[in-house]
N, CA, C and O atoms as a GROMACS GRO file, in nm:
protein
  264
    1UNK      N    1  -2.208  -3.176   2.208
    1UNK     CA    2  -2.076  -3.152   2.262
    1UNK      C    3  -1.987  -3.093   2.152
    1UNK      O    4  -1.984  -3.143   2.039
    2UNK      N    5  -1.917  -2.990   2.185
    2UNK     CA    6  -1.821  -2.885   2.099
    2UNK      C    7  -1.695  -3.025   2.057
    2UNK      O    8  -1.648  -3.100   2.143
    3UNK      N    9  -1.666  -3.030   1.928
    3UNK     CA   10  -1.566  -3.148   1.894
    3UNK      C   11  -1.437  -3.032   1.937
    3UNK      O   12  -1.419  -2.910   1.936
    4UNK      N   13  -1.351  -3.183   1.980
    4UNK     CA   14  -1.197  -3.122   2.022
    4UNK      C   15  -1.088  -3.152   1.941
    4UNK      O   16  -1.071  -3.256   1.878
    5UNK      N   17  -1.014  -3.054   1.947
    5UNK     CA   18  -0.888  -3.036   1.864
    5UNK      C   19  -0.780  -3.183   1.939
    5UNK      O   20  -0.748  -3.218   2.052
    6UNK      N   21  -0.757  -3.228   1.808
    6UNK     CA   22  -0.653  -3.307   1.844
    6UNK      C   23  -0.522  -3.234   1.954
    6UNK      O   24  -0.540  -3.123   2.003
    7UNK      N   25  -0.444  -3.283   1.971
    7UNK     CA   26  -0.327  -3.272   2.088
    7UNK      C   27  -0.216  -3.195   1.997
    7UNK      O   28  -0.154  -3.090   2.015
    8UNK      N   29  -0.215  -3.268   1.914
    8UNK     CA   30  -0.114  -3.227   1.792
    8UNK      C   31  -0.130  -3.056   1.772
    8UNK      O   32  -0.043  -2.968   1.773
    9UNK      N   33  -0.261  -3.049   1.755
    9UNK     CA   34  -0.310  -2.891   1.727
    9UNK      C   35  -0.268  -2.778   1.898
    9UNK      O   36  -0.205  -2.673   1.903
   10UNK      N   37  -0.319  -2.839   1.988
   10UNK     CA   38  -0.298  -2.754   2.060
   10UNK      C   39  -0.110  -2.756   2.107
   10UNK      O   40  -0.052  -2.659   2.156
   11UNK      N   41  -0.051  -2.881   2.080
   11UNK     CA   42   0.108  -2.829   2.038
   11UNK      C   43   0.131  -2.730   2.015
   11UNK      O   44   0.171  -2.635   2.082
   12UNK      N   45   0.090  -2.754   1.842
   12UNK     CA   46   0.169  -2.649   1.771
   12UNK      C   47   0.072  -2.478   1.833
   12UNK      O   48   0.112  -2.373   1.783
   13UNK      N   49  -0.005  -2.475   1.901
   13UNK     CA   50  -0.086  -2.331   1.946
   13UNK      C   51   0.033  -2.305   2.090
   13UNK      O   52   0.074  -2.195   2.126
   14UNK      N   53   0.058  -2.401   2.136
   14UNK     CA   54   0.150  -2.338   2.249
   14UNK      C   55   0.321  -2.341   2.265
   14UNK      O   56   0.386  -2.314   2.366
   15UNK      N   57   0.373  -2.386   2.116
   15UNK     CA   58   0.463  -2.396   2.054
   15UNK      C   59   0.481  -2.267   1.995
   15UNK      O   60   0.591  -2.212   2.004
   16UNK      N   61   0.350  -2.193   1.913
   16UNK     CA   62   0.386  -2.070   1.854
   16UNK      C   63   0.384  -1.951   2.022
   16UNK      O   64   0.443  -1.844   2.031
   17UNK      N   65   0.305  -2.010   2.121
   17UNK     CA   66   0.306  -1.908   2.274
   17UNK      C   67   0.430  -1.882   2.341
   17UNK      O   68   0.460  -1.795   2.422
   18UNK      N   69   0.543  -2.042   2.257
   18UNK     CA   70   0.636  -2.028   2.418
   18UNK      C   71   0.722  -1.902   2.462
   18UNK      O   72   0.830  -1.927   2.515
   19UNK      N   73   0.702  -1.827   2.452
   19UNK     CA   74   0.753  -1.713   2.519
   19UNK      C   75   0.682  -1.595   2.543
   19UNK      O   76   0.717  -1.480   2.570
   20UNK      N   77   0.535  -1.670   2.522
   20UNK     CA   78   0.463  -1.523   2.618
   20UNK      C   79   0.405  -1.626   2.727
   20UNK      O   80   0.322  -1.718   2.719
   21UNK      N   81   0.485  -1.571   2.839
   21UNK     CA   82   0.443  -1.655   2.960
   21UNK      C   83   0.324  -1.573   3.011
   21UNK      O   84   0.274  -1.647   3.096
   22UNK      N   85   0.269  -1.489   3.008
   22UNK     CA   86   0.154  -1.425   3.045
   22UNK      C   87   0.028  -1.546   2.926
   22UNK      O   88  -0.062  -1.614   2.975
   23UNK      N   89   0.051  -1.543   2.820
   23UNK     CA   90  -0.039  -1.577   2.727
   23UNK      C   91  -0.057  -1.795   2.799
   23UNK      O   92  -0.165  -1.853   2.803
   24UNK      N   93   0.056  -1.849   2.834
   24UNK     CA   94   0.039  -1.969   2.854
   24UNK      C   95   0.014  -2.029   3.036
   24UNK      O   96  -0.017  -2.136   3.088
   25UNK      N   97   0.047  -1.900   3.082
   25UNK     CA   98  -0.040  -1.923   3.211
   25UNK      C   99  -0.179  -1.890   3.164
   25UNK      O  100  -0.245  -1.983   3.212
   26UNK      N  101  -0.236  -1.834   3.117
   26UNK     CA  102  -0.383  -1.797   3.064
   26UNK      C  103  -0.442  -1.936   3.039
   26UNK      O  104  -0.527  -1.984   3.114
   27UNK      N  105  -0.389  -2.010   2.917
   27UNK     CA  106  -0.390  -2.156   2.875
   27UNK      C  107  -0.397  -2.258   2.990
   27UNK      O  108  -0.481  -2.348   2.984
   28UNK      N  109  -0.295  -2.246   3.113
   28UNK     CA  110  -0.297  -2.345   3.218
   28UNK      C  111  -0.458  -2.339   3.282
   28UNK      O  112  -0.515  -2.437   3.329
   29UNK      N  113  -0.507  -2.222   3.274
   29UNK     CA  114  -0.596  -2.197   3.350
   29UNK      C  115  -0.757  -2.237   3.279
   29UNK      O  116  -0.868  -2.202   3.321
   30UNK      N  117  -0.729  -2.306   3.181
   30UNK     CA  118  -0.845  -2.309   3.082
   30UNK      C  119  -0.896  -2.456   3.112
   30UNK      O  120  -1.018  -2.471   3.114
   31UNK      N  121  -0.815  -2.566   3.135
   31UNK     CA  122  -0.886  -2.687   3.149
   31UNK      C  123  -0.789  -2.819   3.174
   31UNK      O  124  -0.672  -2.807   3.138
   32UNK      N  125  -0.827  -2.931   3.227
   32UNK     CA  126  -0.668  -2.970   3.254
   32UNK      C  127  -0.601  -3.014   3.142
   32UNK      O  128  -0.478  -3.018   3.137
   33UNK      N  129  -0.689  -3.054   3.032
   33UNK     CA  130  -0.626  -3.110   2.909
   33UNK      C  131  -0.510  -3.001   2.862
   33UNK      O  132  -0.398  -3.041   2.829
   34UNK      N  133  -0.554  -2.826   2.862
   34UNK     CA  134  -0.483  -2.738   2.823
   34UNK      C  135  -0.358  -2.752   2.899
   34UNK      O  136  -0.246  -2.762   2.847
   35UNK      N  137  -0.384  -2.751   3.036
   35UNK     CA  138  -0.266  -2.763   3.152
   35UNK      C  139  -0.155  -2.866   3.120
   35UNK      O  140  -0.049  -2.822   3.076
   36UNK      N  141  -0.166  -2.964   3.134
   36UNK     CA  142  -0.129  -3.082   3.056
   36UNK      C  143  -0.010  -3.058   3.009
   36UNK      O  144   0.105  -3.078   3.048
   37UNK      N  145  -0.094  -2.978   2.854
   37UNK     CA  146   0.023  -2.996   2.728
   37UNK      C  147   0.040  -2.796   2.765
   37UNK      O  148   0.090  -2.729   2.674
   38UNK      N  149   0.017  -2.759   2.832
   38UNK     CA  150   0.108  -2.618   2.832
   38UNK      C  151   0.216  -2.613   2.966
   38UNK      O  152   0.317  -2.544   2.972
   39UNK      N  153   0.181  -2.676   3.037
   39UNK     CA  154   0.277  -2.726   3.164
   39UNK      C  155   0.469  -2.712   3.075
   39UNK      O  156   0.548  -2.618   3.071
   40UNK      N  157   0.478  -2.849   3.020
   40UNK     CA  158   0.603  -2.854   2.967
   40UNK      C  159   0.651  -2.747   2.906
   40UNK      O  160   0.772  -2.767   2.894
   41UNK      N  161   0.629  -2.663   2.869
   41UNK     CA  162   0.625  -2.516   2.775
   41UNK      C  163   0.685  -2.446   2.883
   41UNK      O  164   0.798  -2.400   2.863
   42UNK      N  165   0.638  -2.430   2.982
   42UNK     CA  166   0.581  -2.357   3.125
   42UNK      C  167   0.809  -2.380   3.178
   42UNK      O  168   0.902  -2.303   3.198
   43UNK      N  169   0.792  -2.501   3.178
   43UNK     CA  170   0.866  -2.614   3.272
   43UNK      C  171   0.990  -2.627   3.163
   43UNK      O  172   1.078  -2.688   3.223
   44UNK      N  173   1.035  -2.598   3.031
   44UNK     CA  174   1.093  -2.633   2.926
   44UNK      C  175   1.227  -2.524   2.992
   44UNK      O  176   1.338  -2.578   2.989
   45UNK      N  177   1.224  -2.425   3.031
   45UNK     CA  178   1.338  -2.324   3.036
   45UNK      C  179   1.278  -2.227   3.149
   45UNK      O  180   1.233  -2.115   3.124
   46UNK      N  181   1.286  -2.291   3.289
   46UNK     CA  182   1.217  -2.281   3.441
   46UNK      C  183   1.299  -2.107   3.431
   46UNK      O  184   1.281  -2.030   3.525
   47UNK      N  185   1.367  -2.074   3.337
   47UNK     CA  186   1.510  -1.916   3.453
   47UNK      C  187   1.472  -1.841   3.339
   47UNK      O  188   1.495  -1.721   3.355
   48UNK      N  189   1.402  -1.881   3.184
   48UNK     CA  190   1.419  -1.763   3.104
   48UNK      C  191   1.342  -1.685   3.125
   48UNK      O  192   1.365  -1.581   3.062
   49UNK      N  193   1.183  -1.680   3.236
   49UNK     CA  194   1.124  -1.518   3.214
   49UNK      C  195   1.158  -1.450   3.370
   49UNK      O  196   1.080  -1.369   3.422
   50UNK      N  197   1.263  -1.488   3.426
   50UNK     CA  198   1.318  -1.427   3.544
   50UNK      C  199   1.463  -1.335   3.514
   50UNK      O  200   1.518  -1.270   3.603
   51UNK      N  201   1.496  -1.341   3.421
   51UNK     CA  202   1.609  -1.295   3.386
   51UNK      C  203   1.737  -1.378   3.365
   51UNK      O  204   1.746  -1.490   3.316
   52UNK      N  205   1.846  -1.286   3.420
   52UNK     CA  206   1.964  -1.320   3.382
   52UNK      C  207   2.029  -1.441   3.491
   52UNK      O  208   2.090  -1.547   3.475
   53UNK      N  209   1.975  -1.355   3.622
   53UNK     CA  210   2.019  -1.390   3.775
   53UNK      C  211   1.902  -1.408   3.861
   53UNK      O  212   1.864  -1.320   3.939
   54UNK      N  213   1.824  -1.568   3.841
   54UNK     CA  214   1.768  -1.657   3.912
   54UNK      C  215   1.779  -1.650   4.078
   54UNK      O  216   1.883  -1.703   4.118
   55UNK      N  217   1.719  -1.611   4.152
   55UNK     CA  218   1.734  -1.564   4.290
   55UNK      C  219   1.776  -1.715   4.351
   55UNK      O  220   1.741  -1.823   4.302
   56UNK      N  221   1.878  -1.691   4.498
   56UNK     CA  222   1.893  -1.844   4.572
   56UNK      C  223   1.767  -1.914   4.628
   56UNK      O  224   1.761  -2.036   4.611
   57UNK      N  225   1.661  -1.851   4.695
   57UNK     CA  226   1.554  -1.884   4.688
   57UNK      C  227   1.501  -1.954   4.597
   57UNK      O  228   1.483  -2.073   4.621
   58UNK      N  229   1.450  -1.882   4.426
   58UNK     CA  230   1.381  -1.964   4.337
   58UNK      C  231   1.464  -2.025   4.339
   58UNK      O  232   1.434  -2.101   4.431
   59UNK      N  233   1.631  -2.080   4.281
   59UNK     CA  234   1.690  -2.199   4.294
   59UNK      C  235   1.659  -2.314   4.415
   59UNK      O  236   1.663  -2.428   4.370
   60UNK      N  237   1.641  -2.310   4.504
   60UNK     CA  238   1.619  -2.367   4.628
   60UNK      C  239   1.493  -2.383   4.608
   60UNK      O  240   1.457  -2.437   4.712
   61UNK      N  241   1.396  -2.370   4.537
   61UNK     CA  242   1.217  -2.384   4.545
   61UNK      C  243   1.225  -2.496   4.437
   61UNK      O  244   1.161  -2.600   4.455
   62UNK      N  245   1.312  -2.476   4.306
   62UNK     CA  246   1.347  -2.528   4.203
   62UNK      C  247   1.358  -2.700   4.235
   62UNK      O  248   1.277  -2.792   4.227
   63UNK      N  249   1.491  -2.691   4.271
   63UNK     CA  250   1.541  -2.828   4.310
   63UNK      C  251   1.480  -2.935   4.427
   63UNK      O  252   1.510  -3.053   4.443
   64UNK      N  253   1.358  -2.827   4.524
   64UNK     CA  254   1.249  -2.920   4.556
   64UNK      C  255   1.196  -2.996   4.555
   64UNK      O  256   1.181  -3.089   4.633
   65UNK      N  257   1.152  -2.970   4.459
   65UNK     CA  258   1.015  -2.980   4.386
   65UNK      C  259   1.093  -3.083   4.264
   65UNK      O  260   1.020  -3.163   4.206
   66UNK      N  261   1.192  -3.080   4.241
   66UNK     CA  262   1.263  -3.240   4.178
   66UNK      C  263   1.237  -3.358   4.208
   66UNK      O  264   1.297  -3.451   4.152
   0.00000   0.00000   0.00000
């Protein structure tokens, strides 16, 4: 069995990602442990890769799911 990176490590790997949301949906998709700890990343600032002006819709999908 391939040894695994502590938690700590894959932090700081999706700590240096958080703002390529293309690169950490990639990560969600890798295993759930990855999902996990790239979720909050994901979930940390829900409006910054939509722009300026967050549609009423995604707001309304948003506060759902609360």
């Amino acid at each position: 069995m391939a040894p695994i990176l502590p938690v700590d490590c894959f932090e700081e790997i999706f700590r240096f990602l958080q703002e390529d949301k293309t690169s950490l949906h990639s990560c969600i998709l890798v295993n759930r442990l990855w999902c996990e700890n790239t979720a909050p990343f994901l979930w940390r600032q829900p409006f910054f890769f939509i722009g300026t002006t967050p549609s009423e819709k995604l707001i309304r999908t948003y506060i759902s799911c609360l």
